[in-house]
N, C-alpha and C positions, 0 to 999 in steps of 0.2 A: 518618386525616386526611381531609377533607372538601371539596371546592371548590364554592362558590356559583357560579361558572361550569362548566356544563355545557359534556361534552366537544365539540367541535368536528367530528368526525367520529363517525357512529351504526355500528354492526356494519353489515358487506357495504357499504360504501360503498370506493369502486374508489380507492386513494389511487396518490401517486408519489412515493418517496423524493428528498430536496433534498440537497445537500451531499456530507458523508460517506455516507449512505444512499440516493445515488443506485443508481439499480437494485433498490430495497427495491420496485418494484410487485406490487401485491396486491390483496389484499380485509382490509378490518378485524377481525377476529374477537374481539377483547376489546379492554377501554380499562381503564386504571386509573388514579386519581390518587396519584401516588408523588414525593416529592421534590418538593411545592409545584407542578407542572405535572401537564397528561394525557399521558400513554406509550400507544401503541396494540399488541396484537400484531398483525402482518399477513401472513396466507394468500401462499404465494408459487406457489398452482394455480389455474389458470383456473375450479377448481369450490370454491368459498370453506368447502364442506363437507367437504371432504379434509382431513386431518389434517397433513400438507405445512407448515409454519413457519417461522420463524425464531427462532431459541432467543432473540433478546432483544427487548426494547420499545426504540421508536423515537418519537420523542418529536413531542409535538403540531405543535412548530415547524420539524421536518425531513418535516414529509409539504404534500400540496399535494393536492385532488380530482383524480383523471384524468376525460379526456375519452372 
């Protein structure tokens, strides 16, 4: 599946979970388009190249940029 809207957040960019995924803060490390929307994985180590995870995607509309 495909989306003409590119993802909103790029890799290593610093997000912050919203909602139920409060506390999901991180670093970006893959995006994929699944289910009509973008899902992000996000790094949950201060070094966004550690292998460190969260086993699921969180979706484009429960993240926010951190400051």
């Amino acid at each position: 599946m495909h989306s003409d809207k590119p993802p909103r957040f790029s890799e290593l960019n610093k997000v912050r979970g919203l909602g139920k995924f409060a506390g999901c803060d991180g670093y970006v490390i893959a995006s994929l388009f699944r289910d009509g929307r973008w899902v992000y994985k996000i790094s949950i180590s201060e070094d966004p190249r550690k292998p460190e995870s969260y086993d699921n995607w969180v979706p484009e509309e429960s993240l926010e940029l951190a400051k």
